[in-house]
C-alpha positions in Angstrom: -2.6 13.7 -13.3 0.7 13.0 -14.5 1.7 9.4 -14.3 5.2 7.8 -13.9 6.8 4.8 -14.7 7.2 3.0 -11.1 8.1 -0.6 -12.2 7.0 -3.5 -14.7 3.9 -5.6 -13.8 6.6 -9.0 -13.7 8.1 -7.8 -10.6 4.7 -7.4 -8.2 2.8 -11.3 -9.5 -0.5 -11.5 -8.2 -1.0 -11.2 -4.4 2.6 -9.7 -4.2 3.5 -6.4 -3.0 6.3 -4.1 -3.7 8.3 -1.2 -2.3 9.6 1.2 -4.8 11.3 5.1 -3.8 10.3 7.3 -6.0 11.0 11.2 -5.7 11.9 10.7 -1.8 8.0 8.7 -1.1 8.3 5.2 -0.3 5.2 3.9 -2.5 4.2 0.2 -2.2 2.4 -1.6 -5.2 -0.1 -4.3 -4.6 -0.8 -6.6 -7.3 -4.7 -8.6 -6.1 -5.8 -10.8 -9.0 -4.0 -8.4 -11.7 -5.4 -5.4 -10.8 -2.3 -2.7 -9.2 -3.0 -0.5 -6.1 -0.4 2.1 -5.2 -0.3 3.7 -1.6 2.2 5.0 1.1 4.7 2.1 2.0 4.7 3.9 5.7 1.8 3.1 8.3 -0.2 6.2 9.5 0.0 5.2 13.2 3.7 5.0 13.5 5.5 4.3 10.1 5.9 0.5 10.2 6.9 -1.0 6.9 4.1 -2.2 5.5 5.3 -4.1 2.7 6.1 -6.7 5.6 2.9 -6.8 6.7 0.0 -9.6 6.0 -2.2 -9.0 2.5 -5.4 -10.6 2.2 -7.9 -9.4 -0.1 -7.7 -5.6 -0.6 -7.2 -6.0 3.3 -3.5 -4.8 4.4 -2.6 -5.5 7.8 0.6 -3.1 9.6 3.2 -5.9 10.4 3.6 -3.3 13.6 0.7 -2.8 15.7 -2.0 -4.1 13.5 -3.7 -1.4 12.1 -5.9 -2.2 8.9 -6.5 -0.8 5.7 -8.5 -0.8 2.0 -5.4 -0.4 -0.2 -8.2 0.6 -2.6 -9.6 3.8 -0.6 -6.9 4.0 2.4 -9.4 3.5 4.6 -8.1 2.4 8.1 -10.5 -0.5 9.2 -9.2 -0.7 12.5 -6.7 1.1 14.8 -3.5 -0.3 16.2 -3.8 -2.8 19.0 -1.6 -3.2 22.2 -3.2 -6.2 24.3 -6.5 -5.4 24.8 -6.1 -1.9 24.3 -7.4 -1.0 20.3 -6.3 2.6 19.2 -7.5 4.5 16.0 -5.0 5.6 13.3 -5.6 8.3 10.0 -6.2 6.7 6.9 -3.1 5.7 4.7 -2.3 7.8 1.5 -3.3 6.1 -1.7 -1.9 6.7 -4.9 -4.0 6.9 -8.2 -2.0 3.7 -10.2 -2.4 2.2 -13.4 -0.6 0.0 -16.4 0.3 0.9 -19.6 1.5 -2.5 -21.4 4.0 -4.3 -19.1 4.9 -0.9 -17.0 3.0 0.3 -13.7 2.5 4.0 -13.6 1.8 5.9 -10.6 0.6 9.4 -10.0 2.6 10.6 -6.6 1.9 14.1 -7.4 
């Protein structure tokens, strides 16, 4: 693994999230109570932004249709919704993340 300097730990507080471009990837940081998760800032289903979308927990939800995940596995919990109509999406793309003093590394290798 070889771990990169994405951004200090003062710029994503607690419950805050983060969008950072780094080698072309759009990688969003999630700080839930002081521990950093790093994963794809682009939904699975259909590339919403999902540093505008609702964090609760280790529970992101896709500001675009809906779609849940873990942000600490990439697990999709649920699918995107239209209506009644509930659809299933891919996981999202985690990135192993860490923090070295006041810096957050990420490994987008």
């Amino acid at each position: 693994m070889v771990f990169i300097k994405i951004g200090e730990t003062s710029e994503v507080p607690v419950g805050a999230m983060k969008s950072y471009t780094v080698s072309g990837k759009e990688v969003l940081i999630l700080n839930v109570n002081g521990k950093y998760y790093a994963m794809n800032n682009k939904c699975p289903h259909m590339n919403g932004n999902l540093s505008k979308g609702i964090l609760q927990g280790i529970v992101l939800t896709c500001p675009r249709h809906s779609s849940r995940f873990d942000i600490s596995t990439g697990k999709a919990l649920s699918g995107p919704k239209f209506g009644p109509i509930k659809l299933k999406t891919s996981d999202a793309h985690i990135y192993p993340a860490q923090v070295d003093g006041n810096a957050i590394m990420v490994d987008i290798g």
